[in-house]
C-alpha positions, 0 to 999 in steps of 0.5 A: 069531176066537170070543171068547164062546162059548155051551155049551148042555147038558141033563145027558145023556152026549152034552152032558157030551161036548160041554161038555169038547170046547167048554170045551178049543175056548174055551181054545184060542181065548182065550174066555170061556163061557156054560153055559145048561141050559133047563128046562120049566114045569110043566105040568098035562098034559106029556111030563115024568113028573114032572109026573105025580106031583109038585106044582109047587113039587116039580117046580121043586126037582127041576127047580133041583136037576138044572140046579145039578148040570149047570151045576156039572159045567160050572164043574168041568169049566171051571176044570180047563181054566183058561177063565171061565164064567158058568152059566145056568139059563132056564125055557122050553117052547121050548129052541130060543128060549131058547138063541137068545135067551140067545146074542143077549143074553149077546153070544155069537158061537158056539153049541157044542152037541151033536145027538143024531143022532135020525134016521127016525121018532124025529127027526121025532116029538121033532124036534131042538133042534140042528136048531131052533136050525141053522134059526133062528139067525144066530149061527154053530153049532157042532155036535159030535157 
């Protein structure tokens, strides 16, 4: 069925959930697993409060730090199951693209990811990464929630 499984995660609570429940999917199908968190530029006017007190070479460091500390909770997590991951971290002001992009590159045939369940007027503002990558992927979508 799935042999290549792509885990995008942002670090929250809801994607360490969907990390476990993607790890032990992967395992039970025999497959291996691509862990990818996206991160933003820097920029000099963002959302990110960050960006509002730090330098770049500040902000990039607590931008690694923070992805290192997510994909790492991704290898723990993964070798407790016994299923082979390669973890990735991409810079990208698009998350939506990037997961896409990494899926088609890597030689993934399933996304496993979770949706935040934003809905109303927060759903429409901040839109939804998991709706953007429903919408523009051709690779299949798995989404937990």
């Amino acid at each position: 069925m799935y042999k290549h499984v792509l885990i995008p995660t942002d670090g929250s609570e809801l994607s360490s959930k969907a990390e476990a429940a993607g790890l032990a999917m992967a395992r039970a199908l025999d497959a291996k697993v691509t862990a990818l968190t996206v991160t933003a530029p820097f920029q000099f006017i963002g959302i990110e409060p960050m960006m509002l007190v730090a330098t770049e070479p500040e902000y990039e460091k607590a931008q690694a730090a923070r992805a290192e500390k997510t994909l790492e909770r991704v290898r723990m997590t993964a070798a407790a199951v016994g299923v082979p991951v390669e973890t990735l971290r991409t810079v990208s002001s698009h998350p939506f693209e990037a997961i896409i992009t990494t899926a088609k590159e890597r030689g993934c045939d399933l996304i496993f990811m979770a949706s935040h369940g934003r809905s109303g007027v927060a759903g429409l503002i901040l839109g939804s990464v998991t709706s953007k990558v429903l919408t523009h992927s051709k690779i299949p979508v798995l989404v937990y929630r």
